[in-house]
Steps between C-alpha positions, in 0.01 A plus 500: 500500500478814683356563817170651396416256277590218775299656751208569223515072435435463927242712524317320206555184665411586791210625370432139282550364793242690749202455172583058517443557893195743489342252161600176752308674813217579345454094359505439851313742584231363278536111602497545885118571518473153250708318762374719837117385337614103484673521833166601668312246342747245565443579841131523518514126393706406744303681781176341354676184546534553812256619605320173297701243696435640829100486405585111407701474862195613657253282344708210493501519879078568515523216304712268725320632780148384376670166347585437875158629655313281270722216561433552863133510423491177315684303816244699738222365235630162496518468867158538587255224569179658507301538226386840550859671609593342180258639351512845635910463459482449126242824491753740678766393319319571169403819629867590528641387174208592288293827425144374629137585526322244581595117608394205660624129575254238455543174646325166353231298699559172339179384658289763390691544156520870615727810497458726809662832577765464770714770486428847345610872454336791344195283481159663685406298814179465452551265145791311627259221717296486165811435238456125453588333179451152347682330273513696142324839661610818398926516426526370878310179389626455185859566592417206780365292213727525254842487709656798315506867525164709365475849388287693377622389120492097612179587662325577196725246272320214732133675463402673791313778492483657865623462855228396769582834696487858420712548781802283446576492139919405473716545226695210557464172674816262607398132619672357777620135403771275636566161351132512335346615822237764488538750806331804373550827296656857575315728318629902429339801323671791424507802232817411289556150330775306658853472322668157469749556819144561694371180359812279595452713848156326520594130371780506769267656793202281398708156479701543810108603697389152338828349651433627801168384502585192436740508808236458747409184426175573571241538251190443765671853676480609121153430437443620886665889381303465122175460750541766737506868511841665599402719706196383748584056447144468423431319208514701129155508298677263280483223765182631610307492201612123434400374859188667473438286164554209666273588778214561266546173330456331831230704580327385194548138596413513847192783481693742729528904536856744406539808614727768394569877681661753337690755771579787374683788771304851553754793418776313468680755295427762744705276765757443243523859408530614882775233646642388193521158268704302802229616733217357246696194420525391914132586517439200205724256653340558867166453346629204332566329771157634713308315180677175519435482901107617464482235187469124535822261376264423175402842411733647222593839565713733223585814391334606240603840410753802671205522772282256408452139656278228357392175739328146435298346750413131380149333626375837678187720355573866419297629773753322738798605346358887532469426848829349521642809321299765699645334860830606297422802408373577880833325665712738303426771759690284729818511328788742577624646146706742619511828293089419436460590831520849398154578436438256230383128548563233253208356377377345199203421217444153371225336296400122499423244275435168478450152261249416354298797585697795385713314179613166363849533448793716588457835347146525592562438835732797548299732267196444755734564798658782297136660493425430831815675601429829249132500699689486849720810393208715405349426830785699639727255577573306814238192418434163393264473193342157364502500084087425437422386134308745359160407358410645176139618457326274216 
């Protein structure tokens, strides 16, 4: 072989040789975008992982946290031995755990077979002294009744057809029971139906608040808290209403006089609206305790709405009892209220009734105070006015 030819057989090969390299580089070429494409999504995962886990970290550790505050809220709930802190315990915590609009804890007045309002929030003050229940009343009632949990579904399953208030209508009702022992009801409304988790929340909340109940060993201080409004201590209209039933039945028997005064506060809301709800709520409980001083021991004295007071004076004639009332209504100038001061007094408007003259049973009786108090108002406030029967022209 000569040299030309030998050189001619290189540079071929060499030549074969650069096409296998440029054909091999341009396979890669073609696969690295393939492989570039699954590295980024490889990675994407991962960092969505990642990012995924430390999400879980995070609520793992909200969830701890509120595992341990709740815990801490069931020993505090546990703990107490009053009726209404228990009361008012269970209704924070509820607050805290649950999205809420309206709720309220009723406790049960064995004696009078009643449910009264002892701890609420969202609720206006001026219908929580008139929330009273009896046994099978509304989802409260029926809730009480039944022992179990009512809805809006078990409420119609069992019949019912309304709730006694248009201004507490809840969408679900848990009773409070320990070993077969009635203590009351908590009773929620909000917008959203509750999920399972929410309704074990409740079970737990509402049998550890019956537990609790039950701790005090006291079911006279019970029935004392079912009786009583939470704010002022005067008696609730619940308790009211049935001691003035059994005051008409003895004065049936025994050919005596009852008396009833509604009080109702001029401008309240203007005082409210100036100092503020604390300011308002001192004013009721130093009036509360101005009432039960100017009242005899055997008058009944409650609250009978957010500014409202209702009283029962057994064996004395309405014209005495607007006398007694108007000596009130005079002393109050006496009284330092403190931010009244200011240019405004606190006075009030009441109207009297009385058995048998004005009504025979229970309902009359405060309708014809109710009127007499709606006359007194459109006098201008500030007075005392005596319900008349009026006689219709024949």
């Amino acid at each position: 072989m000569n040299t030309g030819t030998f050189i001619l057989l290189i540079g071929v090969g060499s030549l074969m040789v650069i096409m296998i390299f440029v054909t091999i580089f341009r396979r890669y070429d073609k696969q690295e975008p393939k492989k570039k494409g699954r590295i980024d999504i490889v990675t994407d995962e991962l960092d969505r992982h990642k990012r995924e886990n430390y999400h879980l970290k995070v609520e793992l550790k909200r969830l701890n946290s509120m595992n341990n505050l709740f815990f801490a809220s069931m020993i505090r709930l546990t703990a107490r031995l009053n009726p209404e802190q228990i009361a008012n315990e269970t209704a924070g915590l509820l607050l805290n755990y649950l999205e809420i609009n309206e709720l309220g804890v009723f406790l049960y007045d064995e004696k009078g077979k009643r449910l009264n309002i002892v701890a609420a929030r969202g609720l206006s003050d001026n219908w929580i002294p008139k929330i009273v229940y009896g046994l099978g009343d509304g989802k409260v009632g029926l809730a009480a009744e039944k022992r179990l949990p009512i809805g809006r579904r078990e409420f119609d399953f069992f019949g019912q057809k309304k709730e006694p208030y248009e201004a507490f209508d809840p969408d679900i009702c848990y009773p409070l029971i320990y070993q077969d022992k009635l203590f009351g009801v908590i009773a929620i409304c909000r917008d959203d139906e509750f999920g399972e988790r929410e309704k074990n929340l409740l079970g737990v909340v509402s049998t550890m608040t019956a537990v609790a109940l039950n701790n005090t060993r006291s079911f006279e201080s019970i029935s004392f808290s079912a009786s009583t409004d939470p704010l002022t201590k005067l008696y609730n209209v619940g308790y009211f209403k049935d001691r003035l039933q059994e005051e008409l039945n003895r004065a049936r028997r025994f050919q005596h006089s009852v008396s009833i005064t509604i009080i109702d506060l001029d401008k309240f809301k203007d005082f409210n609206d100036s100092f503020g709800h604390q300011a308002g709520d001192q004013l009721l409980i130093k009036l509360a305790k101005i009432f039960k001083e100017h009242f005899e021991d055997t008058d009944i004295i409650a609250r009978y709405g957010g500014d409202e007071f209702i009283i029962m004076c057994p064996e004395i004639k309405k014209q005495d009892a607007a006398r007694i009332v108007g000596n009130l209504l005079h002393d109050l100038e006496m009284y330092d209220f403190g931010r009244a001061k200011s240019g405004n007094k606190i006075t009030f408007s009441a109207g009297v009734s009385s058995f048998p003259d004005d009504g025979s049973n229970v309902s009359e009786l405060i309708k014809s105070a109710d009127e007499a108090l709606y006359e007194a108002k459109g006098m201008g406030r500030n007075t005392v006015r005596i319900h008349y029967p009026k006689v219709e022209k024949i």
